[in-house]
N, C-alpha and C positions, 0 to 999 in steps of 0.2 A: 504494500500500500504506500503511497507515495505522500510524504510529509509537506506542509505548507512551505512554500518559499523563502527562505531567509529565518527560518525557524529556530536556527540551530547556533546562529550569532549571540541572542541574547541567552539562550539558554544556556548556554556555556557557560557564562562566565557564575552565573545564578549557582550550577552542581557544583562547581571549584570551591564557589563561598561556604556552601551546604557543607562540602564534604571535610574543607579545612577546617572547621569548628566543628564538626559533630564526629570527626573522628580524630580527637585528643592525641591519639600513640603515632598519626601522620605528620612529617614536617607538611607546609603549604607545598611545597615542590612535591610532597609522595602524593598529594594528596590529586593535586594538578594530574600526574600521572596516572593515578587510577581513572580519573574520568575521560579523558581523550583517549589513552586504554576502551574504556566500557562503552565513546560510541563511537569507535575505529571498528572495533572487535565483537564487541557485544557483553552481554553481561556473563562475567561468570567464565568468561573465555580468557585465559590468559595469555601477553603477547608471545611470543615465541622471541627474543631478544637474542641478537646475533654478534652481538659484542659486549664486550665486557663495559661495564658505567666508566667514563673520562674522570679520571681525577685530576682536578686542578688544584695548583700550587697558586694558595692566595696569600702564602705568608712571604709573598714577595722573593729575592735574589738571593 
């Protein structure tokens, strides 16, 4: 079935807010990830991740 137009702009941002406060033990970045995750993929599906997470050196030189 095919969703309204443009639907998925604001909603987005809305499950991020939802999901970064209602789930405590998520930083906002895991949290970000599960939801782009659940409407990439769907619910319940998890991504198949083909490289290892980028660690970045923020404590500088």
């Amino acid at each position: 079935r095919d969703q309204p137009e443009r639907w998925a702009g604001p909603l987005l941002p809305e499950l991020v807010h939802l999901a970064a406060h209602q789930q405590t033990h998520l930083s906002p970045a895991q949290a970000a990830d599960v939801v782009v995750d659940m409407f990439l993929y769907g619910v319940g599906v998890p991504r198949q991740r083909t490289q290892e997470p980028v660690e970045e050196n923020i404590s500088g030189p």
